[in-house]
C-alpha positions in Angstrom: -2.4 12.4 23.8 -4.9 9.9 22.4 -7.9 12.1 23.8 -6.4 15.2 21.9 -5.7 13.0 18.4 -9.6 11.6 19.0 -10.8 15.0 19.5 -9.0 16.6 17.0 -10.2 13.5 14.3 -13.4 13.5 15.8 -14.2 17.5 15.3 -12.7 17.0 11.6 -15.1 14.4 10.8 -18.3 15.9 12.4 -17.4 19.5 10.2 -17.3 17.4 7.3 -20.6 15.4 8.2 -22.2 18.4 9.4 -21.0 20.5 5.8 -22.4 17.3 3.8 -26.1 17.4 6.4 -26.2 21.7 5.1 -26.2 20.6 1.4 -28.6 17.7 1.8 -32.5 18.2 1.8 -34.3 18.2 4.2 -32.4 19.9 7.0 -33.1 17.6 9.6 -30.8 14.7 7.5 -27.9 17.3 9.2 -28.5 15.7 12.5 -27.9 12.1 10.7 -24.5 13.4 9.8 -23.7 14.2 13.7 -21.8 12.6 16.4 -22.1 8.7 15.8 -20.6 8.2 12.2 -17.5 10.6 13.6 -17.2 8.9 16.5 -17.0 5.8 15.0 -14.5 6.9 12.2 -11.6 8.7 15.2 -12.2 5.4 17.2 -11.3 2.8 14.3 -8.4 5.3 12.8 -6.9 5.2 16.4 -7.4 1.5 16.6 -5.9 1.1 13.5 -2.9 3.2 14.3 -2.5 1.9 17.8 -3.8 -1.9 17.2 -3.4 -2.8 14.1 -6.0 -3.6 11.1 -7.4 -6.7 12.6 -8.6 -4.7 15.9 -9.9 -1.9 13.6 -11.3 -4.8 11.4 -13.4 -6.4 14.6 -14.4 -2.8 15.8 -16.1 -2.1 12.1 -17.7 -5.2 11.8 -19.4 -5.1 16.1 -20.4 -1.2 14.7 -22.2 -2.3 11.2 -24.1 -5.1 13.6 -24.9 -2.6 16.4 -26.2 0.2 13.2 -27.9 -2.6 11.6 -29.8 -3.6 15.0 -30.2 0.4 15.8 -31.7 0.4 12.4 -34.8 -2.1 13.8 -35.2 -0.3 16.8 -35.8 3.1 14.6 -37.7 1.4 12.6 -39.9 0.0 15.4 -40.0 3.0 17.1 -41.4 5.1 13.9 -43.7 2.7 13.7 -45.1 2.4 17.2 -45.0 6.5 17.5 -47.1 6.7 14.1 -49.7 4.5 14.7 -50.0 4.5 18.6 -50.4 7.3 21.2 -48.2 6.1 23.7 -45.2 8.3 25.2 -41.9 8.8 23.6 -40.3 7.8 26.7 -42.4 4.6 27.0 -42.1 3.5 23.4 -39.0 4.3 23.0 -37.4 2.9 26.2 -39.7 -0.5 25.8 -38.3 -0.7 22.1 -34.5 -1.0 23.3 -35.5 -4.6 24.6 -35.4 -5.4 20.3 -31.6 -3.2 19.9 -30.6 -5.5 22.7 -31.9 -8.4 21.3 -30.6 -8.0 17.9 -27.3 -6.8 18.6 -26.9 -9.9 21.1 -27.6 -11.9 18.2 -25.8 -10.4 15.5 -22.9 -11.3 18.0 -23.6 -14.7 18.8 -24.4 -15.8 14.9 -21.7 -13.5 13.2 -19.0 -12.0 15.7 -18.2 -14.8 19.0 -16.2 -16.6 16.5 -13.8 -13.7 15.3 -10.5 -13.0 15.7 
């Protein structure tokens, strides 16, 4: 039952996300509006239903810290592809050493200590 309410929330979310992606400019924001931010939104409404607020509240906050350090490793990655001419594969495989890195510490500083 939980797989069919996550499904079911999950393909509601991404036909919104993927309706707000058509109306935005350029087309290739649509892909932005895929699979992660609906993901993310079924997972902590289950939690929430089947936990409590305080489980959906430590879920949000270990997302916003993995987005934020997904955010570097993007950023890095645009970079690297832009002014080097190594591989997509190479760059972008050697560049998840910073997600890692980041999202360890974002833990350790801001999320060990929670609830």
């Amino acid at each position: 039952m939980q797989l069919l309410l996550r499904f079911l929330i999950g393909a509601l979310v991404v036909s919104v996300f993927a309706f707000a992606g058509d109306l935005l400019r350029p087309k290739s924001f649509a892909g932005l509006f895929g699979a992660a931010p609906s993901v993310a939104l079924a997972t902590l409404a289950l939690t929430a239903y089947q936990q409590g607020a305080t489980s959906a509240a430590l879920e949000a906050r270990s997302m916003s810290a993995s987005a934020i350090a997904f955010v570097l490793y993007a950023c890095l990655v645009s970079r690297l592809m832009s002014r080097g001419r190594w591989p997509a594969a190479i760059v972008s495989i050697a560049s998840l050493a910073l997600w890692g890195v980041c999202a360890g510490l974002a833990w350790f500083v801001f999320l060990r200590e929670a609830p």
